[in-house]
N, C-alpha and C positions, 0 to 999 in steps of 0.2 A: 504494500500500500504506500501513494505518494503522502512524505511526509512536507511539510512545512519548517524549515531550516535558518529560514531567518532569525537573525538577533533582535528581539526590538531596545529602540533606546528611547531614550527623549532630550533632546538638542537644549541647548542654552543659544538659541537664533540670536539673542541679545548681543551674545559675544561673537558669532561666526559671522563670515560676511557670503551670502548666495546670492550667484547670477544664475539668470532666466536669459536661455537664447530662444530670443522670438517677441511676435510684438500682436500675433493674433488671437484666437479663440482661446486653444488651450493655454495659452502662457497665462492671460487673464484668469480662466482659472486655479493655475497652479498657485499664483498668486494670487486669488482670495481664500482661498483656501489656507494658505501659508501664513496671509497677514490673520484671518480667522481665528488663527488656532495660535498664533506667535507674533502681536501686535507690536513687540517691539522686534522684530527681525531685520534686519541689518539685510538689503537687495536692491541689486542693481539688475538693470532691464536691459538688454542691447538687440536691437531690429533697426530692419531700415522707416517700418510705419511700428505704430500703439495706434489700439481702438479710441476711441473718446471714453469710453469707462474704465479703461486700463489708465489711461492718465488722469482721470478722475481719482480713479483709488492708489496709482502710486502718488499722487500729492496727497491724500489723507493720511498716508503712512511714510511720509517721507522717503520713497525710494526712488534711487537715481533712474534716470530714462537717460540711456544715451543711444541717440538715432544714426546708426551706423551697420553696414553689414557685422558681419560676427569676423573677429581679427583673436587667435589664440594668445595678442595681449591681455586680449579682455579678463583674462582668467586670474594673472597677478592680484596676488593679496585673496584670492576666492578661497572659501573651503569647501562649499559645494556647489554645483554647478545642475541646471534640469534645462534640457533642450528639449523645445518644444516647437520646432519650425515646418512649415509644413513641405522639407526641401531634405529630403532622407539623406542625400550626399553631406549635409550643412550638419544633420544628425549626427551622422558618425565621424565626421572632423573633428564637432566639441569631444564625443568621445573618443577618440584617439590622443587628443591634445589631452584630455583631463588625465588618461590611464600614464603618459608620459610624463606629467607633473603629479603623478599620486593625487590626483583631485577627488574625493566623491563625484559621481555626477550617472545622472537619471536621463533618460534619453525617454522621453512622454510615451507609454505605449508601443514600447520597443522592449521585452526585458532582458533578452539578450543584453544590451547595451547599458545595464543597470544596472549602478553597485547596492541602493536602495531602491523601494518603493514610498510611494507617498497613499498610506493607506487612510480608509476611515478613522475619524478622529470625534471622541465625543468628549466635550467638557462640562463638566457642573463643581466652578467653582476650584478646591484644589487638586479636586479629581478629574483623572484623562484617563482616557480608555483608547488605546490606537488597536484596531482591525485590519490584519492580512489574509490576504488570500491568495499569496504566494504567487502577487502580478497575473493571476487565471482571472480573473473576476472582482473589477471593480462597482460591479452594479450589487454583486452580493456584499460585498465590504458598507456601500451606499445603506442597501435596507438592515441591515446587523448595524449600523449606527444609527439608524430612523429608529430601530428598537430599544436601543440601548438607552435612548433619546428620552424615551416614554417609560423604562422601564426605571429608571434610576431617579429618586426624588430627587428634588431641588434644594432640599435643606444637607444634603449630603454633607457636603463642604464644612458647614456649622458640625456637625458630627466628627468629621476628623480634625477640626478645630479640639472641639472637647475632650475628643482620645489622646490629640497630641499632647494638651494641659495634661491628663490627667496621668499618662506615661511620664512626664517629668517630676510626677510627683514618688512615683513605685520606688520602693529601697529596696536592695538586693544588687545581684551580681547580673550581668547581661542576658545569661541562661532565665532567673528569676524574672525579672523584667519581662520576656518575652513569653514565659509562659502564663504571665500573667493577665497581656495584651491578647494572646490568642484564647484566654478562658471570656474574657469580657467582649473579644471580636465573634465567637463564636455562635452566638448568637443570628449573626448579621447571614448565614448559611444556614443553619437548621430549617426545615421543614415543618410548617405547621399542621 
């Protein structure tokens, strides 16, 4: 049976800098979805055109638009890179230029050419939920976050606010501590 082998992480975008090669449909929403989920992400845009909405929402998040073909300068100082043009030769350049400078970088709906995926992401507060589907299926990733969406209360957050409080209050050794936080989380799993 095919397994699922990805690593998931969760990026500190505040601190990394990502370019988006492309200025049309998909880069738009690679980029709302990006600034979505990572309001302060640090990204630059490089195409020869941007939509009118793509430069509406890179000035709401302050990310660079620079209107130029794609030049493998553009990369300097990047840590990850998502090519998203609709020019498959233009695709696999950034990806070859990125694999020769150790870049991450996502080629849109290629995953051949993918060192990540950009999967479903659900937030409530200090909780994120990110959804793979192992680049097979970004429509099932889509409704597993419609669900999650609905399934996960809104006071969430306020609750591992509380747990957090109340973990720095447990004496003991790290062992103790943590079996203490899984007697009181356990709960949150049981079946009624």
């Amino acid at each position: 049976m095919e397994r699922n082998n990805l690593y998931p992480i969760f990026l500190k975008t505040g601190s990394l800098h990502i370019l988006i090669v492309g200025g049309g449909n998909v880069a738009e929403e690679k980029l709302t979805f990006l600034t979505k989920s990572s309001p302060d992400a640090k990204v630059t845009m490089v195409s020869p055109m941007f939509r009118k909405a793509t430069r509406e929402l890179a000035l709401k998040f302050d990310v660079e638009l620079i209107t130029d073909v794609y030049h493998a300068k553009y990369l300097m100082g990047k840590h990850m890179v998502v090519a998203t043009t609709d020019k498959p030769e233009v695709n696999v350049q950034v990806y070859n230029d990125c694999r020769a400078l150790d870049k991450l970088v996502n080629v849109a709906d290629n995953p051949p050419y993918c060192d990540f995926y950009m999967g479903g992401i659900v937030t409530k507060g200090n909780v994120k939920i990110a959804i793979s589907t192992n680049g097979k299926s970004p429509t099932t990733a889509k409704r597993l976050r419609q669900f999650f969406e609905e399934v996960i209360p809104e006071d969430i957050s306020q609750m591992v606010q509380n747990l957090n409080e109340y973990r720095k209050t447990i004496k003991g050794d790290f062992e103790q501590k943590v079996d203490k936080m899984n007697e009181i989380t356990q709960k949150l799993v049981e079946k009624v």
